[in-house]
Rosetta silent file (secondary structure, phi, psi, omega in degrees, C-alpha in Angstrom):
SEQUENCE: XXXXXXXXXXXXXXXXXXXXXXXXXXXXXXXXXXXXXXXXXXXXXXXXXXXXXXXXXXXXXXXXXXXXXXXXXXXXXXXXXXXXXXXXXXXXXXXXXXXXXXXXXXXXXXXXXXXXXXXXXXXXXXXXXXXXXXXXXXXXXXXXXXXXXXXXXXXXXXXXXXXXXXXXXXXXXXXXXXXXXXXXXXXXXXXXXXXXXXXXXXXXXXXXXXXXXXXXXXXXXXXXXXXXXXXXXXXXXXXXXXXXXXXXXXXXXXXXXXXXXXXXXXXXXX
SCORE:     score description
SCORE:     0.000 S_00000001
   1 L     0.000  121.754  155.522   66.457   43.772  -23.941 S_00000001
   2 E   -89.314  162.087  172.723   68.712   43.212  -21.142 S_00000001
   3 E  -137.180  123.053  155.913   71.077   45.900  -19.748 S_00000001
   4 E   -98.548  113.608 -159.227   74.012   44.825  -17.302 S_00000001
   5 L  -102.784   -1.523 -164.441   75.531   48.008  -16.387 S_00000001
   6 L  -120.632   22.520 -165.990   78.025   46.438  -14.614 S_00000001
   7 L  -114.960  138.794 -168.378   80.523   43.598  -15.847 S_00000001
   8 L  -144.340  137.991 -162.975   84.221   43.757  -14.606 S_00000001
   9 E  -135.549  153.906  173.361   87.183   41.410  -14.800 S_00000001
  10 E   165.360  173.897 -175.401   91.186   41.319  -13.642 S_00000001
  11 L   -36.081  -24.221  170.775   93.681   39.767  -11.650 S_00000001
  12 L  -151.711   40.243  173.785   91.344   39.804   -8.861 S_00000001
  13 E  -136.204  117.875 -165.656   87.857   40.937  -10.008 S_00000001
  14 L  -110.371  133.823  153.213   85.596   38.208  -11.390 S_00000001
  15 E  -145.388  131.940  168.559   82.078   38.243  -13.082 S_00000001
  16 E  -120.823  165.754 -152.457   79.673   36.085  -14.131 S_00000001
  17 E  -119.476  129.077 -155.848   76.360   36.518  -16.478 S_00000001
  18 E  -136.584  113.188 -166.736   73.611   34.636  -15.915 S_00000001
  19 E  -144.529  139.289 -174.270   70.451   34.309  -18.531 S_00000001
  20 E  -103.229  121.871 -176.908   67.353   32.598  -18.394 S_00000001
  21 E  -111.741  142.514 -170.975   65.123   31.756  -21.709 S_00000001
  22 L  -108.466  -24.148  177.793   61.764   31.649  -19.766 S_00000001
  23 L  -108.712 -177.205  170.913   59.946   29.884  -22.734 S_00000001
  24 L   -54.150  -23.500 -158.898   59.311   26.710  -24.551 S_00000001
  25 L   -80.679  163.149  118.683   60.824   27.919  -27.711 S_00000001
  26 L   -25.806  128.495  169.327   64.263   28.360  -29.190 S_00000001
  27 E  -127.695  139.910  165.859   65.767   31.856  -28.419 S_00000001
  28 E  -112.262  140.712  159.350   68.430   34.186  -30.053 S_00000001
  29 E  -125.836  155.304  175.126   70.142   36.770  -28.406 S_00000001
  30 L   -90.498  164.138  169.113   72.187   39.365  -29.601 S_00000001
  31 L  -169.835  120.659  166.721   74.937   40.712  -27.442 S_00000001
  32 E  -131.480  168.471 -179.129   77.586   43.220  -26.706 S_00000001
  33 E  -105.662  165.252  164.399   79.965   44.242  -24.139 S_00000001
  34 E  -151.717  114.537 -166.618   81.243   47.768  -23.963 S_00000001
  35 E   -68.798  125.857 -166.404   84.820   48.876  -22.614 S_00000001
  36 L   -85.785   -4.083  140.640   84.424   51.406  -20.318 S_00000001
  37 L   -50.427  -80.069 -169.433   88.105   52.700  -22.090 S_00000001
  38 L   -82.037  -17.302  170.447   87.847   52.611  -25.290 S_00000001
  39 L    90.080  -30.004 -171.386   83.662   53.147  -25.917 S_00000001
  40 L   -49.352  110.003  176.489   84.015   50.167  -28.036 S_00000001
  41 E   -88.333  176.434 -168.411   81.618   47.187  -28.448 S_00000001
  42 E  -154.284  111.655 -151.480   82.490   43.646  -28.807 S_00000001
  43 E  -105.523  138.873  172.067   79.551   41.672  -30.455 S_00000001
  44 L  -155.959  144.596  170.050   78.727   37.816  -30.151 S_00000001
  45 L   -69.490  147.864  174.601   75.414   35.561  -30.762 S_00000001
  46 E  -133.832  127.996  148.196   73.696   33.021  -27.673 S_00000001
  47 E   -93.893  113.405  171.489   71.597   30.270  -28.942 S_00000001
  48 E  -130.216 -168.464 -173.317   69.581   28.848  -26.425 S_00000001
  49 L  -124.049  168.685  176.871   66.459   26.083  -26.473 S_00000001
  50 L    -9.935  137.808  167.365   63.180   25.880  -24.379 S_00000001
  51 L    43.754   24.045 -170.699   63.705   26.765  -20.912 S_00000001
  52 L  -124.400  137.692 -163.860   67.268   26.675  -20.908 S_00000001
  53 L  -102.575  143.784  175.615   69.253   28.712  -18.469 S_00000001
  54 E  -124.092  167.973  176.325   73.075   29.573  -19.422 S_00000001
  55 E  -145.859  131.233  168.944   76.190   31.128  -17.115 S_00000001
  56 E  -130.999  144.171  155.475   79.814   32.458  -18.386 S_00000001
  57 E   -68.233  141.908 -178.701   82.533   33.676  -16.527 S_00000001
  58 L   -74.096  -43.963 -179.384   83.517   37.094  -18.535 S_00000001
  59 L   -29.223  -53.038  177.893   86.958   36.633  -17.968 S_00000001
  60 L  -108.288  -23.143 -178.243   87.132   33.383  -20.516 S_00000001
  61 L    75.877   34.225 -171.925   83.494   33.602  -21.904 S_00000001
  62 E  -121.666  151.151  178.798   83.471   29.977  -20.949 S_00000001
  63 L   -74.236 -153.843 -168.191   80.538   27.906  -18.728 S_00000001
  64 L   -79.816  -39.071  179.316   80.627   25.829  -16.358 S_00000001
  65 L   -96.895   20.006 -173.054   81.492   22.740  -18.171 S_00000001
  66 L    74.305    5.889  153.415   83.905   24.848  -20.638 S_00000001
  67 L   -50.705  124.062  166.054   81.999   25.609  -23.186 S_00000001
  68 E   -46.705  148.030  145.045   82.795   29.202  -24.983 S_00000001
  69 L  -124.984  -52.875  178.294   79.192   30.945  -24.901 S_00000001
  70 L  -108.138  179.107  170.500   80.908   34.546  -25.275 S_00000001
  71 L   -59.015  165.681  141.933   84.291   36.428  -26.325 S_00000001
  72 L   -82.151  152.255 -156.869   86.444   37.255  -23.208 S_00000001
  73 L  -137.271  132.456  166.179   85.966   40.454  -22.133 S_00000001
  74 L  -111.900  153.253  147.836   88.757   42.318  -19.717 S_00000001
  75 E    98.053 -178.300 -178.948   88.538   45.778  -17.591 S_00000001
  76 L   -72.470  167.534  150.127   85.114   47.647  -16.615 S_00000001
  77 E   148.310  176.668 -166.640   82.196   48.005  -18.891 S_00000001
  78 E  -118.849  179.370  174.588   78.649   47.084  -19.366 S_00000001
  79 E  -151.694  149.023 -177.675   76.536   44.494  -21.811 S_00000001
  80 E  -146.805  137.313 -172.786   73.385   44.410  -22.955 S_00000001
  81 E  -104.142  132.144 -170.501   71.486   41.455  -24.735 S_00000001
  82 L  -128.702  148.163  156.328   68.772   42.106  -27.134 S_00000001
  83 E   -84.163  152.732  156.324   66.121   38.924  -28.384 S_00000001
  84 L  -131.563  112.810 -155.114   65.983   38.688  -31.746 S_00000001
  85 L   -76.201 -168.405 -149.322   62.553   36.623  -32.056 S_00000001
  86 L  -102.741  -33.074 -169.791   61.624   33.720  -33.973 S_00000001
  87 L  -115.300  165.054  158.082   58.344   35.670  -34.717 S_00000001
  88 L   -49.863  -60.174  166.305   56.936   39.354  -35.026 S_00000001
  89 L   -27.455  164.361 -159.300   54.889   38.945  -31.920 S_00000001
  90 L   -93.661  -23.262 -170.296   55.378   40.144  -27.909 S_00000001
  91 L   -92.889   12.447  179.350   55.555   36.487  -26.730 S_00000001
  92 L  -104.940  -22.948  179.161   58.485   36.027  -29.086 S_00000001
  93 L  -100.863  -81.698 -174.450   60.475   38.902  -27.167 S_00000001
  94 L   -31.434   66.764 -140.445   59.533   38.816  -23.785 S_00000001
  95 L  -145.269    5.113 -172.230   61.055   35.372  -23.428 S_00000001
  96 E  -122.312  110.522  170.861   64.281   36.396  -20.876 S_00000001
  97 E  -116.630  170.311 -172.553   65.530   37.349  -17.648 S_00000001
  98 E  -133.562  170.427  162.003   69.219   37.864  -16.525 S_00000001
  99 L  -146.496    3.098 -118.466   71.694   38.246  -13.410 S_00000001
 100 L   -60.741  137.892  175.556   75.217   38.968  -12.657 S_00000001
 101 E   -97.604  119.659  141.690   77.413   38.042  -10.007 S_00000001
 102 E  -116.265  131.161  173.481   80.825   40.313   -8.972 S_00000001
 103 L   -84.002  175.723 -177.252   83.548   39.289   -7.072 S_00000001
 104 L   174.852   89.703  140.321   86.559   41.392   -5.617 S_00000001
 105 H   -43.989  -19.699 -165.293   89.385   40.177   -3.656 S_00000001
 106 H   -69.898  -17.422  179.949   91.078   43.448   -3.462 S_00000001
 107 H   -83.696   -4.255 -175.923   89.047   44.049   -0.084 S_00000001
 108 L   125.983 -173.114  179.716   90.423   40.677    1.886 S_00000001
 109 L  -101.227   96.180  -16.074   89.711   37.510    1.966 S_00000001
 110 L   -13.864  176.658  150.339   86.937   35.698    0.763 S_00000001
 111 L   -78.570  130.781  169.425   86.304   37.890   -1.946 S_00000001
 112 L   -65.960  138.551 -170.221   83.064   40.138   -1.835 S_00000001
 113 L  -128.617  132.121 -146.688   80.946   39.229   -3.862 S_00000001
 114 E  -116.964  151.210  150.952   77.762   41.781   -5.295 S_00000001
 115 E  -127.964  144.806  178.113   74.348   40.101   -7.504 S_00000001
 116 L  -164.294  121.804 -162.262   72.248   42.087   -8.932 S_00000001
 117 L   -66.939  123.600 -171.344   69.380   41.603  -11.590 S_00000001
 118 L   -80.945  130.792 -157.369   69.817   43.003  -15.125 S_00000001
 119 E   -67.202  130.823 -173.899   67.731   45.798  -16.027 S_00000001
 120 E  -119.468  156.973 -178.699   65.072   44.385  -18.977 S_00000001
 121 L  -115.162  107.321  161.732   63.259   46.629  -21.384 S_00000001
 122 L   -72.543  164.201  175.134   60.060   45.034  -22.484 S_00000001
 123 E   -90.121  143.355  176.583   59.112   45.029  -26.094 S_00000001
 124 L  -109.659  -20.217  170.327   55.809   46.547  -26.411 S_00000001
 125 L  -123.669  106.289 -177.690   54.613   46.588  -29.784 S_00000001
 126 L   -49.097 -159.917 -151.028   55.175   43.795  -32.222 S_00000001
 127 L   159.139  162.775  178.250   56.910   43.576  -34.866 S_00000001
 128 L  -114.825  125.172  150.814   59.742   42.741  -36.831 S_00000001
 129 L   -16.901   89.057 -173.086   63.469   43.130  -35.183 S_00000001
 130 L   -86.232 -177.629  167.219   65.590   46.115  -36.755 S_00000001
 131 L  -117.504   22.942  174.388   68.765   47.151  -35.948 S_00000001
 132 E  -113.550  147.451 -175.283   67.398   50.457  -34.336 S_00000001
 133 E  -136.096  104.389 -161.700   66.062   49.971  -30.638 S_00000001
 134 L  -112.460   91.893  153.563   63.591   52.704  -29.702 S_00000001
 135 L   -84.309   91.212  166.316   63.100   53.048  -25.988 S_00000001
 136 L  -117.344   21.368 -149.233   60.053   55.208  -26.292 S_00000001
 137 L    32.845   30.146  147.299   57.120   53.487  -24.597 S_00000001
 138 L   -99.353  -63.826  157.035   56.127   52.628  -27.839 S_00000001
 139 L   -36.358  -77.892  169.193   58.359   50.544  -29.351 S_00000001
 140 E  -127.780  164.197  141.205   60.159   49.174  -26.063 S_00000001
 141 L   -29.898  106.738  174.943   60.089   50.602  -22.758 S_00000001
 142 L   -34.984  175.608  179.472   61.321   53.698  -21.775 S_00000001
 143 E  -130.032  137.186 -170.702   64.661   54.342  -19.742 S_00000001
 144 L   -76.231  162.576 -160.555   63.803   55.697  -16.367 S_00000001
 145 L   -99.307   -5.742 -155.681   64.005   59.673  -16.015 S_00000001
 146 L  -141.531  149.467  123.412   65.228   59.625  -12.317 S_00000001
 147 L   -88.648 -178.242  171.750   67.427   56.814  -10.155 S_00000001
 148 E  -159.729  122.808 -159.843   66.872   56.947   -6.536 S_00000001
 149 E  -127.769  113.370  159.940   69.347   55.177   -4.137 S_00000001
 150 E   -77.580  123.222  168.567   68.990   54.835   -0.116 S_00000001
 151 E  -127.934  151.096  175.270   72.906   55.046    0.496 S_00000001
 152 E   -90.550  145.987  163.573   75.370   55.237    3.172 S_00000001
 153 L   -53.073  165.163 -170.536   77.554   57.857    3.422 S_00000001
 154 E  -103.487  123.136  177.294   81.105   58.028    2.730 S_00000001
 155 L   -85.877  168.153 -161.265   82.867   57.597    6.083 S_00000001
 156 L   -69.920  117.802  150.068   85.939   59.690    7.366 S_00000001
 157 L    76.146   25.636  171.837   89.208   56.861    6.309 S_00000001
 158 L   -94.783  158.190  174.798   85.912   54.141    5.782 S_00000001
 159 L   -54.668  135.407 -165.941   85.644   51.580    2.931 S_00000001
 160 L  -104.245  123.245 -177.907   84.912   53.256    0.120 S_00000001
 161 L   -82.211  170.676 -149.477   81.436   53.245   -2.058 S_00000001
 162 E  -146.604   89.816  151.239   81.022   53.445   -5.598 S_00000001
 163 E   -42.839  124.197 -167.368   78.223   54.649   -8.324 S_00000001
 164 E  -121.210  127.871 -146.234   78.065   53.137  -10.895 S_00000001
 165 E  -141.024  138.266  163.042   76.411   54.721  -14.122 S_00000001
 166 E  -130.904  150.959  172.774   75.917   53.849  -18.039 S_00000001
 167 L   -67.625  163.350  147.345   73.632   55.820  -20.588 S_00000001
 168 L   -71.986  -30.320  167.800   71.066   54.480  -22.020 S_00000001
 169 L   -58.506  124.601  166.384   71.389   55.617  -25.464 S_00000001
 170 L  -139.129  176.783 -179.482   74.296   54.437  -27.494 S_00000001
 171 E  -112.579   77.063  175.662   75.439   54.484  -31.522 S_00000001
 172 L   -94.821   14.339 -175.550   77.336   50.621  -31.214 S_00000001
 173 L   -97.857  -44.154 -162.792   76.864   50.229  -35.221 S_00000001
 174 L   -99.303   -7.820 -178.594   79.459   53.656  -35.893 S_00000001
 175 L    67.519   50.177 -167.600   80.854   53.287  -32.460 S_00000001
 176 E  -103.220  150.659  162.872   80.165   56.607  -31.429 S_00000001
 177 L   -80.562  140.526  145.474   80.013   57.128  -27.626 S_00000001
 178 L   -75.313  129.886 -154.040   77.391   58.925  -25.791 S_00000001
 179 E  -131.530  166.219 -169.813   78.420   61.263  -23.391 S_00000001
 180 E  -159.046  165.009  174.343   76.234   63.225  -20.684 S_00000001
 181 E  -106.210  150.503 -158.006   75.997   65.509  -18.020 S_00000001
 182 E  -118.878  115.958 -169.286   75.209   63.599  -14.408 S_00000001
 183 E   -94.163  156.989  146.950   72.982   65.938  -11.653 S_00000001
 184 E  -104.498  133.983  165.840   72.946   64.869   -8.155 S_00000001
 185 E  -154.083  139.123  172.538   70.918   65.584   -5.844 S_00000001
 186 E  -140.172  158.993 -155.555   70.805   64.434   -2.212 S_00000001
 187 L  -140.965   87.828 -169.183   69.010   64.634    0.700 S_00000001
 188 L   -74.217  167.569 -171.397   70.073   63.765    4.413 S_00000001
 189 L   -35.115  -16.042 -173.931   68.532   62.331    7.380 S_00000001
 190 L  -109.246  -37.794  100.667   67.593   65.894    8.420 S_00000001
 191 L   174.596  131.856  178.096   66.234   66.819    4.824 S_00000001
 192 L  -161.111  141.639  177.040   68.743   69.136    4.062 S_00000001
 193 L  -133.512  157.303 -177.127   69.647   69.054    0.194 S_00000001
 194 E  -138.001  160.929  164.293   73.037   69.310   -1.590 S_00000001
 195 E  -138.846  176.911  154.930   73.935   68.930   -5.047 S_00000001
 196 E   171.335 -158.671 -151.708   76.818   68.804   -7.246 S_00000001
 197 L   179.389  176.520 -165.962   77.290   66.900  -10.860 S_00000001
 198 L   178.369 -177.811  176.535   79.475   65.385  -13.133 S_00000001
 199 E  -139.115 -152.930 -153.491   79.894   63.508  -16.614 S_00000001
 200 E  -170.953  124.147  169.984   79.652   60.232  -18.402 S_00000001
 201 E  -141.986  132.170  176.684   80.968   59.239  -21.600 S_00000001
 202 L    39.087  -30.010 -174.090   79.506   55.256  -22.565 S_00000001
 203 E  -161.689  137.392  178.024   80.574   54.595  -18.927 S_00000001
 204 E  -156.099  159.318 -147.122   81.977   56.145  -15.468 S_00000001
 205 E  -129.824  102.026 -176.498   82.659   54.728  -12.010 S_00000001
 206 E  -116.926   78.345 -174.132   81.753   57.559   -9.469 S_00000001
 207 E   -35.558  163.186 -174.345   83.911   57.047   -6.150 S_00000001
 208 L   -92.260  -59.375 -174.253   81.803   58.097   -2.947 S_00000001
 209 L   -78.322    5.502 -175.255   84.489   59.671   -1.637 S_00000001
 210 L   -94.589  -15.358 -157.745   85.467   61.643   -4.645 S_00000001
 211 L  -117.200  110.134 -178.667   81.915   63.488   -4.107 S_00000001
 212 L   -72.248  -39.907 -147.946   81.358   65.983   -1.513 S_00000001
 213 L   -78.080  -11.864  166.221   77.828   65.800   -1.316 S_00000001
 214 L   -70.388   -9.154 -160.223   78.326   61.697   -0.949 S_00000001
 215 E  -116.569  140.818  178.415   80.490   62.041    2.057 S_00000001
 216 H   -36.822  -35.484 -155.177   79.485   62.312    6.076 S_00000001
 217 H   -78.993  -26.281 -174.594   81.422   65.255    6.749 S_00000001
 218 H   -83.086  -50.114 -177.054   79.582   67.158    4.236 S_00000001
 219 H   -66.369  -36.216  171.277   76.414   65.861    4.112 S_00000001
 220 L   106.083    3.039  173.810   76.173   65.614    8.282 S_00000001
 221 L  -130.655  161.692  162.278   74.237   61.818    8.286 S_00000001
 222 L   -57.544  -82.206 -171.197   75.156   58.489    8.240 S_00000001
 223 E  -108.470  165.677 -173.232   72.840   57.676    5.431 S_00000001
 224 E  -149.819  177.247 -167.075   71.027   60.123    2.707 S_00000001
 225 E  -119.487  149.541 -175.314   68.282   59.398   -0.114 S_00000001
 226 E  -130.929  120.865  171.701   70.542   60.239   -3.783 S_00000001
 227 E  -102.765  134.283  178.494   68.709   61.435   -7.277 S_00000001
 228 E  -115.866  153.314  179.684   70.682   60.852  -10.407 S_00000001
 229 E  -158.028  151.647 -153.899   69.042   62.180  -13.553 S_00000001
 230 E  -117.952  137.030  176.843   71.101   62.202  -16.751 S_00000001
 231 L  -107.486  -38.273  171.703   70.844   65.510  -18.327 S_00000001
 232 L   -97.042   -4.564  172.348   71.351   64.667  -22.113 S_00000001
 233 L  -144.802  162.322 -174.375   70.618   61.494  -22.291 S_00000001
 234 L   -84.656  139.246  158.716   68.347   58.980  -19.484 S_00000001
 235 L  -105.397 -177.623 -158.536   71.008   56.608  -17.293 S_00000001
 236 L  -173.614  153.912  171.806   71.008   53.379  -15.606 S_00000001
 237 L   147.116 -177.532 -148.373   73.262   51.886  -13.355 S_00000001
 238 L  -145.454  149.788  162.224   73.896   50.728   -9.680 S_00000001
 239 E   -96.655  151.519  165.067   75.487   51.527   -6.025 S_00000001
 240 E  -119.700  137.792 -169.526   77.722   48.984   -4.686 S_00000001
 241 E   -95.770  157.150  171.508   77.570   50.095   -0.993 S_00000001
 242 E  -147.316  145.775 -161.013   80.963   49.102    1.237 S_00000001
 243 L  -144.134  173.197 -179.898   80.453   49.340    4.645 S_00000001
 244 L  -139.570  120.952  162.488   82.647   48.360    7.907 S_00000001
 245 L   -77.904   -1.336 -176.884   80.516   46.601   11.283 S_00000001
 246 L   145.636  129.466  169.562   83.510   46.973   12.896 S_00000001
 247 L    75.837 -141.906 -167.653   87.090   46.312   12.956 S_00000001
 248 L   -85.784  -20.342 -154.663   89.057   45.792    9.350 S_00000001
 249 L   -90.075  125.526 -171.850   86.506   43.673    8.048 S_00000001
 250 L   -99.892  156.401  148.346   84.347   45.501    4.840 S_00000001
 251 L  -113.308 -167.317 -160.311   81.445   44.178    3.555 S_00000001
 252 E  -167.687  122.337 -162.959   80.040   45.004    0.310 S_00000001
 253 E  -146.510  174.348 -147.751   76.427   44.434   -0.900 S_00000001
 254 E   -99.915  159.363  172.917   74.762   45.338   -4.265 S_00000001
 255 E  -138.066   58.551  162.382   72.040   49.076   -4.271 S_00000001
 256 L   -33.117  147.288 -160.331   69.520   49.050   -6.867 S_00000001
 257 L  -111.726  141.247  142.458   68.022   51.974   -7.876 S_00000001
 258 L   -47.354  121.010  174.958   63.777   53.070   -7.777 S_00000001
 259 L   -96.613  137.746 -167.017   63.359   53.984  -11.058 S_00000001
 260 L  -110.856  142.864  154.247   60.967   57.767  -11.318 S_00000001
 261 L    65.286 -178.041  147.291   59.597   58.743  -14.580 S_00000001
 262 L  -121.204  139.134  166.034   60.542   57.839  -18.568 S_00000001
 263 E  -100.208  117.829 -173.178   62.724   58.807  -20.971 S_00000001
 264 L   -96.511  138.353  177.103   63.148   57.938  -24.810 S_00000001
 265 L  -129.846  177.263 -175.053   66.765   56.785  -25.788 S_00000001
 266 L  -158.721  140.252  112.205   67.039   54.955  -29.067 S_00000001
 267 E   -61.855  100.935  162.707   70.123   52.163  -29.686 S_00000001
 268 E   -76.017  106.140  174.171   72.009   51.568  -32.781 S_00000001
 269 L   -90.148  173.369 -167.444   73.074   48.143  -33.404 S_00000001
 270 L   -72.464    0.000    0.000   75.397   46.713  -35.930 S_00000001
């Protein structure tokens, strides 16, 4: 399974999805997006053959040479790819890797542009392909119990940074959302700790500066170490840090999180 926790499109925010088949073989993937509005998924098939790597812009769901591979997908929201092998066996799943690129003009000129490698869930037990997906560290992998982010602080009138957070669990066959409570805890350059919290339903966008315990004045450092833990369900997700070296000009660079611990989440597909 991949997880993209991340794909976002609009007059001036561009992404593209990037997948890998790693083997010799024919691969299927399954795939949906999910609107960080409406909780909704939006399901489509990828056929690909030995070794062959594909890329769509989300916006049109089309490659490089204009081929549809997906639906178009507008707005925030994540995607996740599952194989569904040719065989029962672990060498029939373990057969993928992924990437996404996002752009954003709204910050100047070039557009910034973030990459960042989509989170995979090995399969662990063979098997035959259901339409239940049990990350228990039997089945699949687990969903981590902890992030952990080195982050910059939210400066006084500075370019602003952004958490970015999806559950792991979801219901996409009745199209129920999962919703959760989100703990923080952070710890600055002095070790001094703060908390605070917040919530999550299928998807949420957590401004820096919307956060006391994210922002310099509160925390008192330039940079701080940040634990996210999910309380009813395990998360996933990403910082995109935005920073200023000086003058007008922001940059903007992708923050993966350490992942601490396991969780079990379970996915319902259609």
């Amino acid at each position: 399974m991949l997880l993209y926790p991340l794909v976002r499109t609009s007059a001036t925010q561009q992404t593209r999805i990037e997948v890998m088949n790693l083997s010799g073989l024919p691969v299927s993937l399954n795939c949906f997006y999910v609107s960080s509005i409406s909780c909704t998924e939006s399901g489509f098939d990828i056929e690909l053959t030995g070794n062959q790597p594909v890329s769509w812009l989300v916006s049109s769901g089309t490659s490089g040479s204009g081929g549809r591979i997906a639906p178009p997908f507008f707005g925030d929201g994540e995607l996740k790819c599952f194989v569904v092998p040719q065989g029962s066996d672990l060498g029939s799943y373990n057969v993928v890797q992924g990437r996404a690129l996002v752009s954003d003009s709204t910050q100047g000129v070039p557009p910034q542009t973030i990459g960042y490698s989509a989170i995979a869930f090995r399969r662990l037990s063979p098997g035959d392909f259901t339409g239940e997906i049990d990350l228990d560290g039997v089945n699949y992998e687990q969903c981590p119990d902890r992030l952990h982010f080195d982050a910059l602080t939210n400066q006084t009138n500075g370019p602003n940074s952004e958490l970015v957070l999806v559950p792991c669990s979801e219901d996409l066959e009745d199209q129920i959302p999962s919703g959760a409570t989100v703990q923080f805890a952070v710890v600055n350059e002095f070790e001094e700790r703060f908390s605070s919290s917040t919530t999550i339903t299928c998807f949420n966008r957590v401004s820096f500066s919307a956060v006391g315990a994210f922002r310099r004045s509160i925390v008192g450092s330039d940079t701080a170490h940040v634990i996210v833990r999910g309380v009813d369900v395990p998360l996933v997700g990403l910082v995109i840090d935005r920073f200023s070296l000086g003058g007008s000009v922001v940059s903007t660079s992708s923050n993966e999180p350490n992942l601490e611990g396991g969780r079990s989440a379970v996915i319902f597909l259609p």
